[in-house]
DRENSE-812861 format. One record per residue: residue number from 1; residue in one letter; x, y, z of N, C-alpha, C in turn. Coordinates in nm, 4 decimals. Example, Ala and Ser with C-alpha at 12.3 -4.5 7.8 and 13.67 -1.06 7.14 Angstrom:
// DRENSE-812861
nr:rest:n.X:n.Y:n.Z:ca.X:ca.Y:ca.Z:c.X:c.Y:c.Z
1:A:1.3190:-0.5690:0.7800:1.2300:-0.4500:0.7800:1.3200:-0.3300:0.7800
2:S:1.2850:-0.2250:0.7080:1.3670:-0.1060:0.7140:1.2900:0.0030:0.7870
END
This chain:
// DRENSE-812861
nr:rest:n.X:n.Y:n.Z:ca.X:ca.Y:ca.Z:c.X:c.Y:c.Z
1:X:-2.8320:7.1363:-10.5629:-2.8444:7.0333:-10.4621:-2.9914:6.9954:-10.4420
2:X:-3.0696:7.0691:-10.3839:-3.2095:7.0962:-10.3821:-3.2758:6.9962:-10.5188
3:X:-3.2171:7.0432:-10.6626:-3.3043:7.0408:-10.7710:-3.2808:6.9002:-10.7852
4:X:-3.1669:6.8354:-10.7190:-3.1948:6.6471:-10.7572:-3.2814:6.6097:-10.6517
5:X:-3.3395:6.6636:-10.5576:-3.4557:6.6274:-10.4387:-3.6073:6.6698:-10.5096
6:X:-3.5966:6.7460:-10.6173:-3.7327:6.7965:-10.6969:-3.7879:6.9368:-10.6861
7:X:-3.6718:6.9924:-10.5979:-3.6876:7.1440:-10.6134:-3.6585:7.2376:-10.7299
8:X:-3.7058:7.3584:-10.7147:-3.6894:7.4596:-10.8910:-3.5601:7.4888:-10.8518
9:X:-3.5019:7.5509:-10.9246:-3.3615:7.5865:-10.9345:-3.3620:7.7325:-10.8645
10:X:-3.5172:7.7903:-10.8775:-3.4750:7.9214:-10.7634:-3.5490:7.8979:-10.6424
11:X:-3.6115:7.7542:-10.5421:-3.5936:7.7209:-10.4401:-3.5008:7.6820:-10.4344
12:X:-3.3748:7.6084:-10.5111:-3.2989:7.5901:-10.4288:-3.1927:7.7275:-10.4258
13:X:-3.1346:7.8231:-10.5162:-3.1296:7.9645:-10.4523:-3.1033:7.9793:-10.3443
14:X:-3.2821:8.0209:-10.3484:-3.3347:8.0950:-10.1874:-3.2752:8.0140:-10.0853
15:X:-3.2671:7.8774:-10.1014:-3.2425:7.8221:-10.0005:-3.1222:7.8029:-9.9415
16:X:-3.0353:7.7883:-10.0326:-2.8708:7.7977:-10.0527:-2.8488:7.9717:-9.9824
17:X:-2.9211:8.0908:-10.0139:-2.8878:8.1925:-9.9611:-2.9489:8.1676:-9.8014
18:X:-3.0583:8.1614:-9.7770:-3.0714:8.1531:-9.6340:-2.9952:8.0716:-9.5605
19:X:-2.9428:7.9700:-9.6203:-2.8913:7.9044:-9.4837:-2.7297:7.9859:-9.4675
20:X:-2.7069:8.0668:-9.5495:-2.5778:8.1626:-9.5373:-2.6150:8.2435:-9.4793
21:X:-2.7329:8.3160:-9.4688:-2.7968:8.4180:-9.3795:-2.8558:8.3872:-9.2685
22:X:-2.8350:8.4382:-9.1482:-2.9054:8.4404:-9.0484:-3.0438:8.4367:-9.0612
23:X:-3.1083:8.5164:-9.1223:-3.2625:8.5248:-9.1538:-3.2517:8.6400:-9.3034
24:X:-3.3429:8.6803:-9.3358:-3.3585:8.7745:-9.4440:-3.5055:8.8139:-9.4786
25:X:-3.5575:8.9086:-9.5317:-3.6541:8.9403:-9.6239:-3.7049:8.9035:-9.7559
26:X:-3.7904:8.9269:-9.7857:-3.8303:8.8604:-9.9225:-3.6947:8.9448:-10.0174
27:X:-3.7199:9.0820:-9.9920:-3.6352:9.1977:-10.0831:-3.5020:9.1912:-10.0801
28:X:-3.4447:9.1396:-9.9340:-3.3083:9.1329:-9.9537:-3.2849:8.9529:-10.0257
29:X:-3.3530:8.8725:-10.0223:-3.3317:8.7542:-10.0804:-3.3214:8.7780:-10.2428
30:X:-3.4000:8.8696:-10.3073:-3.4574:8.8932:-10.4211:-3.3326:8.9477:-10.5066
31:X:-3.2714:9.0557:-10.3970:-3.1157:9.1221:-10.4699:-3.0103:9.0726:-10.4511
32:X:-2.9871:8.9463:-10.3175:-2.9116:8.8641:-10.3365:-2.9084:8.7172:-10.3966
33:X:-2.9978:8.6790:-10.4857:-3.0244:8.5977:-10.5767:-3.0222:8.6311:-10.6963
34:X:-3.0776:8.7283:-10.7089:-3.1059:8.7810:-10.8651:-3.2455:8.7607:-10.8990
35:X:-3.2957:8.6877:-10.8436:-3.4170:8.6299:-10.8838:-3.5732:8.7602:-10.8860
36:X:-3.6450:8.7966:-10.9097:-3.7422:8.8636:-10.8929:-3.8250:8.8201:-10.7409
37:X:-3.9034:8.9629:-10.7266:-3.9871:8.9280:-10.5902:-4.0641:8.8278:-10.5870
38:X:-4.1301:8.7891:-10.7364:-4.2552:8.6511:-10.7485:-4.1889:8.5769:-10.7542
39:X:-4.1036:8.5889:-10.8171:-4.0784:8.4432:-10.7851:-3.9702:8.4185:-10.6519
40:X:-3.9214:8.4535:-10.6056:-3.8903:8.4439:-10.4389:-3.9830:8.4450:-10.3627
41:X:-4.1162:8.5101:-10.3913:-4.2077:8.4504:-10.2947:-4.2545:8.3406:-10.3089
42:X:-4.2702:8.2759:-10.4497:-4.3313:8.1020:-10.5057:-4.2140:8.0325:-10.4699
43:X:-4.0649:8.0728:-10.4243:-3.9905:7.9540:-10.3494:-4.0313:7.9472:-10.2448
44:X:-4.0702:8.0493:-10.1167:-4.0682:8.0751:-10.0259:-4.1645:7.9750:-9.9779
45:X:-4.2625:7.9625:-10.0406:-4.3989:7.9062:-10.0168:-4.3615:7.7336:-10.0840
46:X:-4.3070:7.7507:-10.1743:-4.2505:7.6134:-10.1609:-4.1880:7.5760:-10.0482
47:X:-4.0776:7.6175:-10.0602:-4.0000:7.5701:-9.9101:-4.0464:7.5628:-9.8033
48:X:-4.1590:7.6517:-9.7219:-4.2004:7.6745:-9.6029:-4.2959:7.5071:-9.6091
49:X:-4.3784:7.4705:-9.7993:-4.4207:7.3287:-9.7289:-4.3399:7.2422:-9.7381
50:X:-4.2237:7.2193:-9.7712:-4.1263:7.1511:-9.7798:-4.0584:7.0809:-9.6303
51:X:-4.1044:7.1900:-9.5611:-4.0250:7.1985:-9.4223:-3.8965:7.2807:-9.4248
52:X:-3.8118:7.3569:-9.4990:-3.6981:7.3686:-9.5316:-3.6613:7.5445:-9.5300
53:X:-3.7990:7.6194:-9.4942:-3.7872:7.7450:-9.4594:-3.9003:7.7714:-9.3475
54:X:-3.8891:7.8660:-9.2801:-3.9726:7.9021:-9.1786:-3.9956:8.0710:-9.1822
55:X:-4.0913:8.1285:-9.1290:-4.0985:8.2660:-9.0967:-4.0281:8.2847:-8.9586
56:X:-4.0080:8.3608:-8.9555:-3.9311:8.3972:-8.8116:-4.0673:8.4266:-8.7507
57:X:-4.0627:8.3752:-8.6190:-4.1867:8.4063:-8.5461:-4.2057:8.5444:-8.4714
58:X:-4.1196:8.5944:-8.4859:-4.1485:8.7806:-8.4421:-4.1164:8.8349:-8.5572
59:X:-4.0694:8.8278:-8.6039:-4.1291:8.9187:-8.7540:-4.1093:8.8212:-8.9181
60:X:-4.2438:8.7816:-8.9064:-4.2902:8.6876:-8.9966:-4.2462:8.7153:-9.1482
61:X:-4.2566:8.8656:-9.2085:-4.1834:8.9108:-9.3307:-4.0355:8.8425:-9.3297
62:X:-3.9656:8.8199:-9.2295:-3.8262:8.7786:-9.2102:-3.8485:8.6054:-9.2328
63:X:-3.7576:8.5418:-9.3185:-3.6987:8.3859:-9.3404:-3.6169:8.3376:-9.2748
64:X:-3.6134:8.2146:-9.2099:-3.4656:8.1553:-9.2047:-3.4808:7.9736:-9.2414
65:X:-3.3528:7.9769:-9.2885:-3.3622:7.8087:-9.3665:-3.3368:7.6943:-9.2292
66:X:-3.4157:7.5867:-9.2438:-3.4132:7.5139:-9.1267:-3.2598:7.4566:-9.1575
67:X:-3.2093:7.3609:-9.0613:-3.1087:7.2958:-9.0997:-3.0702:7.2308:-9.1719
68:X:-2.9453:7.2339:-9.1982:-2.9159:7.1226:-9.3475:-2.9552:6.9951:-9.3076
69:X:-2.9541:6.9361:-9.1620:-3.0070:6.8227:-9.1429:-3.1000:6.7401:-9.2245
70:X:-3.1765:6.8613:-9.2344:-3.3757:6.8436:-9.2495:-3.3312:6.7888:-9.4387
71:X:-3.2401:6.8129:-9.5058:-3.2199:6.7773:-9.6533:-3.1365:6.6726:-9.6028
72:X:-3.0745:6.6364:-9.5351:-3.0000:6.5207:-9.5129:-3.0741:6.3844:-9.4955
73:X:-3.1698:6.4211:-9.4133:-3.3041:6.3518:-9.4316:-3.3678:6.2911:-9.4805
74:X:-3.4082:6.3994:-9.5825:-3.4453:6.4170:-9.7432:-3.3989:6.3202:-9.8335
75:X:-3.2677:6.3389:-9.8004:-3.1389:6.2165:-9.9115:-3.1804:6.1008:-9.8769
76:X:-3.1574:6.0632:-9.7410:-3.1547:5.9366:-9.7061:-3.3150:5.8674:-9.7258
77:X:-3.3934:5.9556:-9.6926:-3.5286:5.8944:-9.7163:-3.5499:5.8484:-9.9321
78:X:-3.4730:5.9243:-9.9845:-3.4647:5.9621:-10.0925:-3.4076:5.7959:-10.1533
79:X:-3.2812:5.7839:-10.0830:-3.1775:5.6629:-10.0863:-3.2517:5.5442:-10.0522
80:X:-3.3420:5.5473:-9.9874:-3.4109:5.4481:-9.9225:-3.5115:5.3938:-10.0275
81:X:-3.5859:5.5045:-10.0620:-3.7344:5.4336:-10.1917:-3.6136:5.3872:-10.2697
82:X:-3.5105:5.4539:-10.3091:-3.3965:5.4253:-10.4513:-3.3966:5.2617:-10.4319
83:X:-3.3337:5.2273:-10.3502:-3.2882:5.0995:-10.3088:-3.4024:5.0051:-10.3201
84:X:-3.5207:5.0513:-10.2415:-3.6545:4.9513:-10.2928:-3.6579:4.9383:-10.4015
85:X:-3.6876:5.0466:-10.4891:-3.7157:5.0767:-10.6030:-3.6086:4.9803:-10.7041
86:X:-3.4935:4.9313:-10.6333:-3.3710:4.8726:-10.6843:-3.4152:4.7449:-10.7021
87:X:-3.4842:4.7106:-10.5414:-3.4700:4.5487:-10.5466:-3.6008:4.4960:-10.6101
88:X:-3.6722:4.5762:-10.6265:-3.8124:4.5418:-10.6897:-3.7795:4.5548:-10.8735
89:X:-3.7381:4.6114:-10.9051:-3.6205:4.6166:-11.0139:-3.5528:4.4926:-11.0504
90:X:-3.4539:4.4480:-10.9469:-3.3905:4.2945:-10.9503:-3.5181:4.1947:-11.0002
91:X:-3.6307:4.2061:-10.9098:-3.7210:4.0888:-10.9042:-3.7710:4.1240:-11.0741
92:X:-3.8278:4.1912:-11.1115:-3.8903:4.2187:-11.2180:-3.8043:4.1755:-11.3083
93:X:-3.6540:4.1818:-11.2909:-3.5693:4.1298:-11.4057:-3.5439:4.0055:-11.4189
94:X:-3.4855:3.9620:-11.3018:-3.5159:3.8055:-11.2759:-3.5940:3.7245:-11.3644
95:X:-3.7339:3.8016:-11.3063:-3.8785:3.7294:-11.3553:-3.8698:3.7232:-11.5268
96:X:-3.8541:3.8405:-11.5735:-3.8154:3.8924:-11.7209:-3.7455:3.7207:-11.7711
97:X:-3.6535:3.7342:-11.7159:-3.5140:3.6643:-11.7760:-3.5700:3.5324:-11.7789
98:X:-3.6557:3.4897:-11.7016:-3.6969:3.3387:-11.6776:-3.8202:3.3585:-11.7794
99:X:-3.9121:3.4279:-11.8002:-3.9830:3.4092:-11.9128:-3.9022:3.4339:-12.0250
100:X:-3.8370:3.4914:-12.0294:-3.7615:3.5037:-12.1793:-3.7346:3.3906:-12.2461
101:X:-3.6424:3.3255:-12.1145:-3.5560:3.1757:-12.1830:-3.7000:3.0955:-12.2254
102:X:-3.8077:3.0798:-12.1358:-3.9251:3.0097:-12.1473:-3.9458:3.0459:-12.2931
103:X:-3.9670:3.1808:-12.3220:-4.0344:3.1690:-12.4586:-3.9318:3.1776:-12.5502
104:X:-3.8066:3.1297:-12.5465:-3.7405:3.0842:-12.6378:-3.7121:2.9208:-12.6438
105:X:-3.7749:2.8780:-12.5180:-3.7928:2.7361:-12.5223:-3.7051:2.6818:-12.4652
106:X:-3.6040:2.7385:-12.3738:-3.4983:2.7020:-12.2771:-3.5447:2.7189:-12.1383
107:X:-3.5955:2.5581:-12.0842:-3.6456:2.5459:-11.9150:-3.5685:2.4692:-11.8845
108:X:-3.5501:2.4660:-11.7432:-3.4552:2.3839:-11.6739:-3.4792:2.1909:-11.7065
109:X:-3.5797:2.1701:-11.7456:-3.6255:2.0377:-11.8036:-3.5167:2.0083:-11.9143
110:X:-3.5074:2.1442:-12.0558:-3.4689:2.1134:-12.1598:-3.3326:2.1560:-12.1414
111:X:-3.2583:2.2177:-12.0253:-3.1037:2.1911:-12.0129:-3.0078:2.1316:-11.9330
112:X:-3.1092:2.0632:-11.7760:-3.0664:2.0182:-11.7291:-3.0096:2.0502:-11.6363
113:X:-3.0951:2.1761:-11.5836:-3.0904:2.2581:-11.4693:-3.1417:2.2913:-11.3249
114:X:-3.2341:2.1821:-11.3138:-3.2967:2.0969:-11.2246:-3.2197:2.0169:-11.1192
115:X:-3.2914:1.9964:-10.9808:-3.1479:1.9544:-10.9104:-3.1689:1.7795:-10.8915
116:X:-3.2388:1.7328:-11.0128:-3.2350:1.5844:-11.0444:-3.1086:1.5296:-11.1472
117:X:-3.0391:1.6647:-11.2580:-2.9712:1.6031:-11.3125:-2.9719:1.6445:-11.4124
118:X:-2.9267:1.6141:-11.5903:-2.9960:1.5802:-11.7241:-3.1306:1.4955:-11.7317
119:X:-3.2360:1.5686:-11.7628:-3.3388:1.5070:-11.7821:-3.3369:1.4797:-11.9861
120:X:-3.3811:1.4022:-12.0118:-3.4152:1.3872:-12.1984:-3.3300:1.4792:-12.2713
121:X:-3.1928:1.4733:-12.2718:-3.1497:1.6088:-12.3389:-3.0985:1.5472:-12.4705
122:X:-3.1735:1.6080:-12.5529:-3.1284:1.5040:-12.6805:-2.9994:1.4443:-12.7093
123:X:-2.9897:1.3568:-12.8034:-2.8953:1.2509:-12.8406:-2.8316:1.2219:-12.7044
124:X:-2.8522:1.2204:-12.5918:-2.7888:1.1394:-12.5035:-2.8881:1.0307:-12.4231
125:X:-2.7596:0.9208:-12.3471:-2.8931:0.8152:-12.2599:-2.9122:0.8851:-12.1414
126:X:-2.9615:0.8154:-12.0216:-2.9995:0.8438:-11.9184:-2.8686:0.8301:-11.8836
127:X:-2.8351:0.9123:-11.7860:-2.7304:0.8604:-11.6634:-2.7363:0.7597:-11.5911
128:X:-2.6539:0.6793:-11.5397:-2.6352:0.5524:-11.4935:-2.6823:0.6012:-11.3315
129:X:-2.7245:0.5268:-11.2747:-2.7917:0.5427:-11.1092:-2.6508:0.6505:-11.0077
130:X:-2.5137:0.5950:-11.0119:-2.4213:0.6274:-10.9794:-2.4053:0.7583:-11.0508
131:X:-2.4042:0.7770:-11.1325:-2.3491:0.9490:-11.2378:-2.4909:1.0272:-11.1684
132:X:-2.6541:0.9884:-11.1614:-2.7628:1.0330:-11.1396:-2.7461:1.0975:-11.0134
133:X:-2.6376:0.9930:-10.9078:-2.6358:1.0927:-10.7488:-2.5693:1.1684:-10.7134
134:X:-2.4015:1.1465:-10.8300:-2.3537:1.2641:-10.8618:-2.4141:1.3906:-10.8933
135:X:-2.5212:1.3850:-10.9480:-2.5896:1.5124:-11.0286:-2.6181:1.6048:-10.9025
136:X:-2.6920:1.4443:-10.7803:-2.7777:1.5432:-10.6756:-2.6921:1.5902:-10.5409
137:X:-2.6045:1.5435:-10.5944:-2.4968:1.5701:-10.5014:-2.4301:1.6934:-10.5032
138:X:-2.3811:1.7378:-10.6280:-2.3402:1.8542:-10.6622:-2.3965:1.9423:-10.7464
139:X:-2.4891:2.1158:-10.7075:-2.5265:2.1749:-10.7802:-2.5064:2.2253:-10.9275
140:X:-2.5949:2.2091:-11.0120:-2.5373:2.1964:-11.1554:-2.4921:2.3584:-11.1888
141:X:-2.4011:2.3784:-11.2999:-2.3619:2.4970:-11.3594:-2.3719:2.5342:-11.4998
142:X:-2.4186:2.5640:-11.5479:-2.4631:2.5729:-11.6840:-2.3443:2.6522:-11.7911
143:X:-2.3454:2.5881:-11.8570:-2.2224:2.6423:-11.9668:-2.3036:2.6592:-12.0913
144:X:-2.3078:2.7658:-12.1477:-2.3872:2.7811:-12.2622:-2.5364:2.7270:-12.2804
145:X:-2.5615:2.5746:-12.3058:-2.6994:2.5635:-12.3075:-2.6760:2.4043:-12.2833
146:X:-2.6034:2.3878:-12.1878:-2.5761:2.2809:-12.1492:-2.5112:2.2560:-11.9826
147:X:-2.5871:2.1606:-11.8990:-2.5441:2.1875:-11.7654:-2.4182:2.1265:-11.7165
148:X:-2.3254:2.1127:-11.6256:-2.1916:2.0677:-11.5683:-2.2554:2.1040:-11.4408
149:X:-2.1884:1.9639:-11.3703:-2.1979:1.9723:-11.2286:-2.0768:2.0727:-11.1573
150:X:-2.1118:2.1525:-11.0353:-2.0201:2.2217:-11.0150:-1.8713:2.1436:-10.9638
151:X:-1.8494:2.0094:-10.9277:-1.6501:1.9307:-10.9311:-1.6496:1.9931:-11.0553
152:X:-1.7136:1.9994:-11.1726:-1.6729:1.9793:-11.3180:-1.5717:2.1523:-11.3715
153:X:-1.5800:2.2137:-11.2668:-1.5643:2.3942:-11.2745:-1.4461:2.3874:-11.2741
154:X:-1.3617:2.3004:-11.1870:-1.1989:2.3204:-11.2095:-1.1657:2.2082:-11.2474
155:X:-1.2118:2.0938:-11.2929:-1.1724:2.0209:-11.3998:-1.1445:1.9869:-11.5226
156:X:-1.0583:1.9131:-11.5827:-1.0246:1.9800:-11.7235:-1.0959:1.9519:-11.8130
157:X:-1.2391:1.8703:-11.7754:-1.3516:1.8313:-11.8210:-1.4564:1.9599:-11.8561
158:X:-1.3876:2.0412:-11.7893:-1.4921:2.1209:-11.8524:-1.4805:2.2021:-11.9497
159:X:-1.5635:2.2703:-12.0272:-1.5339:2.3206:-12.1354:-1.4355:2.4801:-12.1464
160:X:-1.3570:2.4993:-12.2318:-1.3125:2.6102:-12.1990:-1.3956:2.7429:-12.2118
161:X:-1.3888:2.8851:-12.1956:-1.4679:2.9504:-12.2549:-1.6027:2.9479:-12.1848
162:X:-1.6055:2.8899:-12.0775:-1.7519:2.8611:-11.9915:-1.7414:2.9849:-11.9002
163:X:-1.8953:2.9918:-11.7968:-1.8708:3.0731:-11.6808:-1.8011:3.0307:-11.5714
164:X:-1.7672:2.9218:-11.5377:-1.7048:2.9909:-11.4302:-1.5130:2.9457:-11.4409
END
């Protein structure tokens, strides 16, 4: 549990045993882990900066694990960068995807993805003034490498095999 938060596998142990124990010793942690005394003391000292173990304050040789809360915490603070980390992710891909088409030479100019209409798209004329306010009237939808106004989505005008 511990080790997907960035803990060793024998802080999380120790830690998994204390919070089953009331408190404990380095020695009794050591034979109920398996783990050796050094290294139960290098969790110990992990955990204590972790926040996630404490000395008992009358007899300090003695441990006890703070609450599971305090890792619940942990998660959610954990869940939280994730999610930034997500949407900053989105943006970077986004961005990706729009230079990509750019440097393959597909801009909203050359498909007609602009909310003026078909601009110069080869072998065709201009749209007539009337078809032109259609364009701005209804947001365009792109089908392969070619735009459709969105009436055109459930009409039988549109192509089959498209998105939407």
């Amino acid at each position: 549990m511990l080790t997907k938060l960035g803990a060793t596998p024998a802080e999380d142990r120790v830690y998994r045993f204390l919070v089953t124990a009331v408190s404990a010793p380095e020695c009794e942690i050591a034979d109920a882990t398996g783990l050796s005394e050094d290294d139960v003391r290098e969790a110990l000292e992990s955990l204590i900066r972790r926040g996630l173990v404490e000395p008992m304050p009358d007899s300090p040789s003695r441990f006890v694990a703070a609450s599971p809360g305090v890792v619940e915490s942990m998660i959610s603070e954990r869940l939280s960068e994730l999610r930034t980390a997500q949407q900053t992710l989105d943006g970077l891909a986004s961005h990706y995807r729009v230079l990509a088409l750019r440097a393959r030479g597909v801009g909203a100019r050359r498909t007609g993805l602009d909310d003026s209409g078909p601009q110069e798209l080869p072998g065709q004329q201009h749209p007539s003034p009337k078809r032109r306010q259609r364009w701005r009237t209804y947001q365009p939808v792109a089908w392969g490498c070619v735009a459709f106004p969105r009436h055109w989505r459930t009409s039988a005008r549109a192509p089959s095999g498209g998105l939407g």
